[in-house]
C-alpha positions in Angstrom: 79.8 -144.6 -80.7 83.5 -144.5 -81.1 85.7 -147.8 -81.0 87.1 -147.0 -77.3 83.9 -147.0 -75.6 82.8 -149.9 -77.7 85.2 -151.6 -76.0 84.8 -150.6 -72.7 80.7 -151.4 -72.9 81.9 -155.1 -74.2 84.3 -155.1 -71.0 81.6 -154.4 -68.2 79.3 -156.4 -70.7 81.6 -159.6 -69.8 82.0 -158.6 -66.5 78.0 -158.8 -65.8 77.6 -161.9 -67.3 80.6 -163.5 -65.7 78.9 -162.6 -62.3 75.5 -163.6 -62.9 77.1 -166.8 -64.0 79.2 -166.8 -60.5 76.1 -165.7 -58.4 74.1 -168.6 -60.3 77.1 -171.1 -59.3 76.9 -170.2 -55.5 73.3 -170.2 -55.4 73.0 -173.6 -57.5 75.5 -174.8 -55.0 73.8 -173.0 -51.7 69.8 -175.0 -53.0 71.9 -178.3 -53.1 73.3 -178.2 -49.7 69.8 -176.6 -48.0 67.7 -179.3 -49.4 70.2 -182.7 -49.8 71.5 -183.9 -46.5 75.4 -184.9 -45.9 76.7 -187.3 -44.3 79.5 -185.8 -42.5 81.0 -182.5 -41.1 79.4 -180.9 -37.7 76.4 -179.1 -38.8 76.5 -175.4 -39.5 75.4 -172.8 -36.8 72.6 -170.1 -36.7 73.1 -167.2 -38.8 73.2 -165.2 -35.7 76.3 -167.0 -34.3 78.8 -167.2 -37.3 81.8 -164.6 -37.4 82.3 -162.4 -40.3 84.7 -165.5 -42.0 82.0 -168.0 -41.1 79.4 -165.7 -43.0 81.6 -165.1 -45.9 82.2 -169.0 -46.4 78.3 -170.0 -45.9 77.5 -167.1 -48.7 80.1 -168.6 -51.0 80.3 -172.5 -50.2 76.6 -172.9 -48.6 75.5 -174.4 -45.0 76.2 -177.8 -43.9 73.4 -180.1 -43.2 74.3 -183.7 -41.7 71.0 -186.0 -42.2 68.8 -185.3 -39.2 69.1 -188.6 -37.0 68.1 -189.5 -33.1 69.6 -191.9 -30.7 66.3 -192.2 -28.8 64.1 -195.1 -28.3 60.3 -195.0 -28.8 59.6 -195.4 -25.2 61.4 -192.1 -24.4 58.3 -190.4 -25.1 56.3 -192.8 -22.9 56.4 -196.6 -21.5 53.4 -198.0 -24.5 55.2 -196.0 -27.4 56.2 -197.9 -29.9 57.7 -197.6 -33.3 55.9 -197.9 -36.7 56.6 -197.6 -40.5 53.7 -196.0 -42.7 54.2 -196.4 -46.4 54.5 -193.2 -48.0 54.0 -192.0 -51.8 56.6 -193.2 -54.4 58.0 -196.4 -51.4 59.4 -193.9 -49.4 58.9 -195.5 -45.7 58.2 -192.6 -43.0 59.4 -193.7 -39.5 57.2 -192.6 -36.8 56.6 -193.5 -32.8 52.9 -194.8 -31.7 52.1 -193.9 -28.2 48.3 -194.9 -27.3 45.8 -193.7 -24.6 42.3 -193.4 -24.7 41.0 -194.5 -27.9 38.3 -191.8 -27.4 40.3 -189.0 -27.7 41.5 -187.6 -31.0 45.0 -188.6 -32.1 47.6 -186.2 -32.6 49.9 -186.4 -34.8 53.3 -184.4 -34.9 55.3 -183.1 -38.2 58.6 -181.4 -37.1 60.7 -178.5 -38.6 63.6 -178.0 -41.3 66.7 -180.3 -40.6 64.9 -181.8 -37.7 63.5 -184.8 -36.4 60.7 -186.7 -34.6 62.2 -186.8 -31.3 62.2 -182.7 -31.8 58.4 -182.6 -30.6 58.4 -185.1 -27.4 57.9 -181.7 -25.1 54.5 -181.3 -27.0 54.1 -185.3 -26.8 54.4 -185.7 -23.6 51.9 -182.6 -23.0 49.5 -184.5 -25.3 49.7 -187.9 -23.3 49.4 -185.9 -20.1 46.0 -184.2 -21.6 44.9 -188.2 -22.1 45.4 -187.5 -25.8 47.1 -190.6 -28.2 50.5 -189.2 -30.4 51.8 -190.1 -33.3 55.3 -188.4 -34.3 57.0 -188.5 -37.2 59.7 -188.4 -39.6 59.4 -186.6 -42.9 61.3 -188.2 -45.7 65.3 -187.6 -45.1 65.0 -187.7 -41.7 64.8 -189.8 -38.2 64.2 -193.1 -39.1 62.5 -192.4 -42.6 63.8 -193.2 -46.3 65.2 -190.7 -48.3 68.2 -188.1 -47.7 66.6 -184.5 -48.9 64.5 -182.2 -48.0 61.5 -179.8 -49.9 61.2 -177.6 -47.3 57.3 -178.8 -46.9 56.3 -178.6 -50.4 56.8 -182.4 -51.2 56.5 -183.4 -47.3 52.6 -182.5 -47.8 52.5 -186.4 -49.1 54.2 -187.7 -46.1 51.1 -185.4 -44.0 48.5 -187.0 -46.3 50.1 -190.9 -45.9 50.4 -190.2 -42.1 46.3 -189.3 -42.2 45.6 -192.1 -44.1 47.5 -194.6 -42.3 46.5 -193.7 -39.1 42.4 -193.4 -40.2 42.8 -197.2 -41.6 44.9 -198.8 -39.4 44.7 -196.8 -35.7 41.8 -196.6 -33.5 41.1 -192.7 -33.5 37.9 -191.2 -35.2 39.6 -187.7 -34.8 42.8 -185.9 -35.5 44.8 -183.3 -34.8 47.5 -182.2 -36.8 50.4 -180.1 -34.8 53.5 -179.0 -37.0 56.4 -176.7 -36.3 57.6 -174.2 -39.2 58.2 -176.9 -42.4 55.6 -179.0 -40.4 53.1 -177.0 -40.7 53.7 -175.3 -43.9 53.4 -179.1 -45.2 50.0 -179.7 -43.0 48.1 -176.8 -44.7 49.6 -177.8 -48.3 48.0 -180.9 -47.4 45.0 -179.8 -46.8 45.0 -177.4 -50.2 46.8 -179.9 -52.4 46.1 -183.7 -50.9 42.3 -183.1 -49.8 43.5 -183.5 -46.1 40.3 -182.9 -44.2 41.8 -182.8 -39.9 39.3 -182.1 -36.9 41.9 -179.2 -35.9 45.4 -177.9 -36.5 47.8 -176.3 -34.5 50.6 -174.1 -36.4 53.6 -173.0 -34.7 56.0 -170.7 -36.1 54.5 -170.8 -39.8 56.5 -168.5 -42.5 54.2 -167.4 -45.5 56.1 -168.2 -48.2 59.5 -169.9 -49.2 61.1 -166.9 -50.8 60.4 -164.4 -47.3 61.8 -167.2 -45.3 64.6 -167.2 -47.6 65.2 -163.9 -47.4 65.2 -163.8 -43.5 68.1 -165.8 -43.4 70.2 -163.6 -45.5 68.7 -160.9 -43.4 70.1 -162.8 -40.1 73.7 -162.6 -41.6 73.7 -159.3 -42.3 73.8 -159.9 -46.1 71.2 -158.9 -49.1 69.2 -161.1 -49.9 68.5 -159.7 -53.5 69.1 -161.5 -55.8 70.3 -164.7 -53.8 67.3 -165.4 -52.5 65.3 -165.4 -55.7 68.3 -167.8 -57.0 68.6 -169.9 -54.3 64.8 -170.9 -54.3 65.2 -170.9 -58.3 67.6 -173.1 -58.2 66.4 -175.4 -55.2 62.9 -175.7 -57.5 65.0 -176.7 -59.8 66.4 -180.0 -58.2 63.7 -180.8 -56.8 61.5 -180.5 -59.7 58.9 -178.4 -58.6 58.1 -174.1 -58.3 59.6 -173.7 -55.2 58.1 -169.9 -55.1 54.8 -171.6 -55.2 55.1 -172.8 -51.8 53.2 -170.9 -50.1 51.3 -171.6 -46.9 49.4 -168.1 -47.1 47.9 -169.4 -49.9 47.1 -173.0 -48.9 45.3 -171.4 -46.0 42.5 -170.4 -48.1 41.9 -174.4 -47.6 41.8 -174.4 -43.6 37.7 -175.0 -43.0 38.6 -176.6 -39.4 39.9 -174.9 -36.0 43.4 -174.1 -36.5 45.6 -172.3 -33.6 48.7 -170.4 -34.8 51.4 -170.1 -31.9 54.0 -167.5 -32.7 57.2 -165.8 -31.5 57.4 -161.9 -31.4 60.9 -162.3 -32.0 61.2 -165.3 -34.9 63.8 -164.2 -37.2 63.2 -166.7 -39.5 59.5 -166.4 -39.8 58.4 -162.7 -39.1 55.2 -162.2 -37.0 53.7 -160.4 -39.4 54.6 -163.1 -42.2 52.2 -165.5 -39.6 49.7 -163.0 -39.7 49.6 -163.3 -43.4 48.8 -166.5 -43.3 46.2 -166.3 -40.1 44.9 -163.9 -41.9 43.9 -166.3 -45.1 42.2 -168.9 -43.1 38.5 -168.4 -43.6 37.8 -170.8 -40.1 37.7 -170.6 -36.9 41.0 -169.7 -36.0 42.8 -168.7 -33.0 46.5 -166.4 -32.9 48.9 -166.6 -29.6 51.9 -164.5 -29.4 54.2 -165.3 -27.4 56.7 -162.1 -26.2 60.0 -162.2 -27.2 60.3 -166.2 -28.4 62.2 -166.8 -31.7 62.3 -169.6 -34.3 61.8 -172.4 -31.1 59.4 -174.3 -29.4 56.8 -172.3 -27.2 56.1 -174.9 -24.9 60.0 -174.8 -23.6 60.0 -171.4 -22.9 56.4 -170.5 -22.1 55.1 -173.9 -20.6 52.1 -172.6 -18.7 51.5 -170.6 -21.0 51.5 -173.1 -23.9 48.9 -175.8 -21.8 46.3 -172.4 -21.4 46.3 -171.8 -24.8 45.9 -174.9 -26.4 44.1 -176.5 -23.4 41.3 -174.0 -24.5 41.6 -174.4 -28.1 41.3 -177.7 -27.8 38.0 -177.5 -25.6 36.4 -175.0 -27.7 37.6 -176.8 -31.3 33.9 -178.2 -32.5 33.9 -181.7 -32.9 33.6 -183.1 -35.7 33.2 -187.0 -36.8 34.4 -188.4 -39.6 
């Protein structure tokens, strides 16, 4: 090998290194601010709605995430709501709104989505206290009126699903319960189930993603940007400061778990979970299970945009769910 290309291979050699360590930076950078709230700044917008200098900056400096907070009172969900604190694992303290009916109906208990809060679910609340059902939503940790300022994207927020259970089995007056989670909310409800021997009467799973890294990758994907390698780094990296395998989170693996009636609601459209990445996971459960679509829906709440359609479908879930006592 002569001396001139010696050099040149040593050249591209410290140019290759030099950006693996700059991709590592951003993405180290990119896991911090996707799972660690701020306290300031407005938060960033969908991937969909940034201009081409918006994109460019998110790719380099990373989203903005301001700690999800509400301004609502309990009894905006209903008159009896009222609020509650249910020690979690660890003394984090989840914040969560009680709102009682008949205490011989099952309990319901809401877990809301990524960089959301509680007060995110009262549509479905309020459909749930108008079905005679009792509710119980709540705050994962970082959010609403709950400790802690980060996020695990479901992984560690299976805990605050398994304290909710408990909590409510001890101290509330319901022999059965319904778990309903949105996206991160759900993904935590069937890690509970598969990791914290969470044993609900039914579940019902709206816009579900099967794994972290595909969820990952959709939002690259949304930009217009690759997602290889960044994806792989930024879950890497957001494992990393957390302190756990964030490519092991996977909810089409935890549904191998789901034994009871589980109902998956899902948007044709969901960019950020594909429809056919909530097939995965349907697909896993060994149950009874039970799959609506809903036509051209994205990453949002059914019940907003499909209202009579949402009370059919779970209406008759929940009738045909067996019941089960505990």
């Amino acid at each position: 090998m002569s001396p001139k290309l010696k050099r040149r291979l040593k050249i591209l050699a410290v140019i290759v290194a030099a950006g693996f360590l700059a991709l590592n930076i951003i993405a180290y950078r990119q896991a911090w601010v996707m799972t660690h709230y701020s306290t300031g700044n407005p938060r960033t917008d969908k991937p969909e709605a940034l201009s081409l200098s918006q994109k460019i900056k998110v790719v380099i400096c990373g989203v903005n995430f301001p700690r999800p907070c509400n301004a609502l009172r309990p009894d905006s969900v209903a008159p009896a709501c009222r609020a509650i604190t249910i020690p979690g694992t660890n003394g984090i303290k989840l914040g969560g709104w009680y709102c009682p009916a008949a205490p011989d109906k099952p309990l319901t208990i809401f877990f809301h989505g990524y960089g959301s809060e509680k007060s995110s679910m009262i549509p479905e609340a309020r459909a749930f206290l108008d079905m005679g059902y009792s509710v119980l939503l709540l705050d994962f940790r970082g959010s609403g009126d709950s400790s802690e300022s980060y996020t695990t994207v479901g992984f560690r927020e299976a805990e605050d699903v398994a304290s909710a259970v408990n909590y409510s089995r001890l101290n509330l007056p319901h022999r059965r319960l319904i778990l309903y989670g949105g996206s991160m909310g759900v993904a935590a409800i069937v890690r509970a189930v598969a990791a914290c021997g969470v044993q609900p009467d039914a579940i019902i799973a709206e816009n579900i993603f099967d794994n972290m890294l595909n969820t990952v990758k959709h939002r690259f994907q949304a930009m217009g940007v690759p997602s290889f390698p960044s994806a792989q780094l930024l879950v890497f990296w957001g494992g990393v400061q957390g302190g756990f395998n964030a490519f092991a989170n996977n909810p089409a693996e935890y549904a191998a778990s789901v034994q009871c009636p589980i109902l998956f609601l899902h948007g044709s459209d969901d960019p950020r979970a594909h429809l056919e990445d909530a097939r995965k996971v349907f697909d896993a459960v060994p149950g009874p299970k039970r799959f609506r679509e809903f036509p051209g829906l994205g990453h949002e709440s059914s019940i907003v945009r499909f209202p009579k359609e949402w009370r059919v479908a779970v209406g008759q879930f929940l009738d045909e769910a067996p019941k089960q006592d505990r």
